[in-house]
Residue frames as a rotation matrix with the C-alpha (Angstrom) as fourth column:
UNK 1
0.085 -0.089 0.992 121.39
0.199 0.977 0.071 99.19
-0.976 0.192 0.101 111.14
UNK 2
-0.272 0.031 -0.962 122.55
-0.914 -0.320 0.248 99.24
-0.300 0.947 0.116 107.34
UNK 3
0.260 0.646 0.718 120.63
0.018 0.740 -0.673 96.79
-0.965 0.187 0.181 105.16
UNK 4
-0.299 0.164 -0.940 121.20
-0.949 -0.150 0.276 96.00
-0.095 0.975 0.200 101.19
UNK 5
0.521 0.359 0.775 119.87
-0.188 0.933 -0.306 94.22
-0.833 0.014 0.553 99.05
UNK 6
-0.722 -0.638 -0.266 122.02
-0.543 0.284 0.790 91.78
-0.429 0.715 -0.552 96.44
UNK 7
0.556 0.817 -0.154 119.84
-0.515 0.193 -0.835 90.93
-0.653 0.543 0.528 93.35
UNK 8
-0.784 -0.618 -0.058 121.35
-0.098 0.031 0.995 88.89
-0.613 0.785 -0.085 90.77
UNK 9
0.670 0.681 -0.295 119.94
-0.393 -0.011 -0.919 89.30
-0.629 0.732 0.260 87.00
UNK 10
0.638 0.015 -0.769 120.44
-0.769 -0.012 -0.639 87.93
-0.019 1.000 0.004 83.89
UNK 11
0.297 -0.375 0.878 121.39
-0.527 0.702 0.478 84.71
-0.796 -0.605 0.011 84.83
UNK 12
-0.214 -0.525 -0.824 123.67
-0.964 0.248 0.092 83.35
0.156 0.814 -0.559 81.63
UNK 13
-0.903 -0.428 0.028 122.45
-0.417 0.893 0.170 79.87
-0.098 0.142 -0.985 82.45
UNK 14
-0.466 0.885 0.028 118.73
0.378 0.227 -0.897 80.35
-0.800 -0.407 -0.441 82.29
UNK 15
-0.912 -0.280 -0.299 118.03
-0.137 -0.478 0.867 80.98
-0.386 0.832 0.398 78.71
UNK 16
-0.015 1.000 0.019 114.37
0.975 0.010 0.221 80.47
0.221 0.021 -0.975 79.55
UNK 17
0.362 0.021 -0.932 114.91
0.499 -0.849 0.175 84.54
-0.787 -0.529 -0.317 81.14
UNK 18
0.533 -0.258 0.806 115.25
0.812 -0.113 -0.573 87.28
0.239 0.959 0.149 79.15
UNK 19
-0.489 -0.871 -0.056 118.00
0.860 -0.470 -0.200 89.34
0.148 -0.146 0.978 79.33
UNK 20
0.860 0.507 -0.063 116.89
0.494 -0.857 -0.147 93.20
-0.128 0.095 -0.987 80.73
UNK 21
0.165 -0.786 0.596 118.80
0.530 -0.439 -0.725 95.83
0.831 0.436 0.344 79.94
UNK 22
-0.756 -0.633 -0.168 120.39
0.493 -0.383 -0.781 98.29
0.430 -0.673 0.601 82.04
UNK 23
-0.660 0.674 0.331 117.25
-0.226 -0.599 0.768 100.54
0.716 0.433 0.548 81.84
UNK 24
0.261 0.799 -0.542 114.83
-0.210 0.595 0.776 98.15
0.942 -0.088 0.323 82.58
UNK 25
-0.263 -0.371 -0.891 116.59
0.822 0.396 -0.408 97.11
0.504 -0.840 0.201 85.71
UNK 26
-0.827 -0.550 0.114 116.78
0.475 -0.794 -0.380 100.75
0.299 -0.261 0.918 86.78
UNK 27
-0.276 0.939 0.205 112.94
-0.801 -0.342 0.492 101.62
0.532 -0.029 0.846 85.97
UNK 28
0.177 0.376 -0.909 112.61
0.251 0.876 0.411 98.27
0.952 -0.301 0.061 88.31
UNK 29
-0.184 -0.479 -0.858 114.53
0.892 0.287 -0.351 99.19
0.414 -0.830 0.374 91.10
UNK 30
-0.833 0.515 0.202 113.57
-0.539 -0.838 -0.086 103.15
0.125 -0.181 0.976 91.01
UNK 31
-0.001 0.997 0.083 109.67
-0.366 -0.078 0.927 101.62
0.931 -0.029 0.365 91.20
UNK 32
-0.076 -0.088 -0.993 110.64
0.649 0.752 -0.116 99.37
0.757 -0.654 0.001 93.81
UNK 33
-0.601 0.110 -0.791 111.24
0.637 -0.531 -0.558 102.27
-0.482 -0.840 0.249 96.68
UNK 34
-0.855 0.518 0.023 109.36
-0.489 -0.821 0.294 104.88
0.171 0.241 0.955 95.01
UNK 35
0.283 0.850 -0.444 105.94
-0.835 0.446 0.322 102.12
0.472 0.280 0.836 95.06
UNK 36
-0.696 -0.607 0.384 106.69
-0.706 0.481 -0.519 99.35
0.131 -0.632 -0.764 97.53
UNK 37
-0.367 0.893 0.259 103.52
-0.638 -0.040 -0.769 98.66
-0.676 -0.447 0.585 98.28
UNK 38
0.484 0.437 -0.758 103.23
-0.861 0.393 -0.323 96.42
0.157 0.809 0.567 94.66
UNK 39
-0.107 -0.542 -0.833 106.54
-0.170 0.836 -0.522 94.10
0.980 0.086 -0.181 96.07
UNK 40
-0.810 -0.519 0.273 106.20
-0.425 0.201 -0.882 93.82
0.403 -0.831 -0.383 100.03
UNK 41
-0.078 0.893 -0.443 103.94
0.323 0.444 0.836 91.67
0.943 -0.078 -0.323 100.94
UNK 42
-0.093 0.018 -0.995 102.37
0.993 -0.065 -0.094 93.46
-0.067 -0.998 -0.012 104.54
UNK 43
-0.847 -0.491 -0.205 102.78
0.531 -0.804 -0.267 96.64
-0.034 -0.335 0.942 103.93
UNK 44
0.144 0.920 -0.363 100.08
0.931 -0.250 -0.265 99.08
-0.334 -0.300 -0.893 104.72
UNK 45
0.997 -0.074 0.033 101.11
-0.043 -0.826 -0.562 102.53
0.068 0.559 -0.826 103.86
UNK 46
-0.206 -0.927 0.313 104.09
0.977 -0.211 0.020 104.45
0.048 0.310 0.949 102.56
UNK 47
0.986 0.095 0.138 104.75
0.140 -0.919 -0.368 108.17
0.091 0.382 -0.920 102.37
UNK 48
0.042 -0.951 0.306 107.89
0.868 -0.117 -0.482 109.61
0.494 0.286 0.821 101.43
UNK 49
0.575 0.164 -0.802 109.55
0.664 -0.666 0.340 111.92
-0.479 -0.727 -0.492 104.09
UNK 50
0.248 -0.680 -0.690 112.18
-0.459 -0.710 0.534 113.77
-0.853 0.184 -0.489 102.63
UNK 51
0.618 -0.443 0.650 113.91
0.612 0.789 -0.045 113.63
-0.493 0.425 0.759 99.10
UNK 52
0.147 -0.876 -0.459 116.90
-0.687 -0.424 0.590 114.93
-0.711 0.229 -0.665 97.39
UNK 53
0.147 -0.562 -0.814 119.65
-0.910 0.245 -0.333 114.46
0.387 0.790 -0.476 94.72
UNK 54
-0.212 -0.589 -0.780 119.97
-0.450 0.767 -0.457 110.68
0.867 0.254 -0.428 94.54
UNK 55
-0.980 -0.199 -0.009 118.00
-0.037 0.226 -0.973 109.75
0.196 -0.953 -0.229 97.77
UNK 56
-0.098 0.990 0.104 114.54
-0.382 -0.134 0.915 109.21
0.919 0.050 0.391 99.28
UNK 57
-0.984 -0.048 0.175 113.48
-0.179 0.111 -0.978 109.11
0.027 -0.993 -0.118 103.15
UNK 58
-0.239 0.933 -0.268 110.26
-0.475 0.128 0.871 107.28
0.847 0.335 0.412 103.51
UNK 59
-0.726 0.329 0.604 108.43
-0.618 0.073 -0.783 106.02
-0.302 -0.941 0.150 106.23
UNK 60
-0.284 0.220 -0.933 106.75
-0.314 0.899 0.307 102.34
0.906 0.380 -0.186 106.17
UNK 61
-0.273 0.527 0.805 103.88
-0.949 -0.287 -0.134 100.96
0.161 -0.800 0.578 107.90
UNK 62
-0.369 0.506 -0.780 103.19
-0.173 0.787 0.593 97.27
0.913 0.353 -0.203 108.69
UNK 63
0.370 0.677 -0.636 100.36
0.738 0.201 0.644 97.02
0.564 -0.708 -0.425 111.38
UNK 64
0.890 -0.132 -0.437 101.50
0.392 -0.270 0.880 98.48
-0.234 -0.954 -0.188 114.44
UNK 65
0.087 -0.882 -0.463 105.19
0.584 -0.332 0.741 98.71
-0.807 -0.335 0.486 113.56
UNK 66
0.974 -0.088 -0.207 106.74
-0.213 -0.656 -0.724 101.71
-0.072 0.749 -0.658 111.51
UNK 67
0.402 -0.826 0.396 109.70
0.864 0.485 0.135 101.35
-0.303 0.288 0.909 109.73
UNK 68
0.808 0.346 -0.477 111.85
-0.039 -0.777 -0.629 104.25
-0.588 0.527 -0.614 108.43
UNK 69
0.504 -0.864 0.015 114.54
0.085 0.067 0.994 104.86
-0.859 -0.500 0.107 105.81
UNK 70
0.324 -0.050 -0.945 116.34
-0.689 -0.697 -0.199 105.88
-0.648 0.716 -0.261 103.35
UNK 71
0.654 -0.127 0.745 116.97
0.679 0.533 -0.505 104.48
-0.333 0.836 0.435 99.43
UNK 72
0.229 -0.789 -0.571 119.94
-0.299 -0.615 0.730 105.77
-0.926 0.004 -0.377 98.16
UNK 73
0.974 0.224 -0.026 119.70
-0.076 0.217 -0.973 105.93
-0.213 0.950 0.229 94.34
């Protein structure tokens, strides 16, 4: 199964939001898989199985069921 996810930022019509920069987005989305556990609500553990250039293989627990898979940077 392939899965993505589609985020929009910086939402030119919500000038209550500040703009992030490119950066910021990046050091957001690189915590996201690297530290799940702070955004998924359920999750029990994490451990990264395998990484590489531009990639992480992790393995995700909620209760009973395990998830695995990879984050392609």
């Amino acid at each position: 199964m392939k899965y993505e996810h589609l985020i929009q930022v910086n939402d030119p019509n919500d000038p209550a939001i500040e703009p992030l920069t490119r950066m910021q987005l990046w050091n957001g989305l690189v915590a996201r898989a690297e530290n799940p556990g702070e955004f998924v609500y359920g999750l029990d553990t994490m451990r990264v199985i395998k990484r590489g250039p531009g990639f992480i293989e992790r393995e995700m627990q909620f209760g009973r069921r395990v998830i695995n898979d990879r984050v392609e940077f």
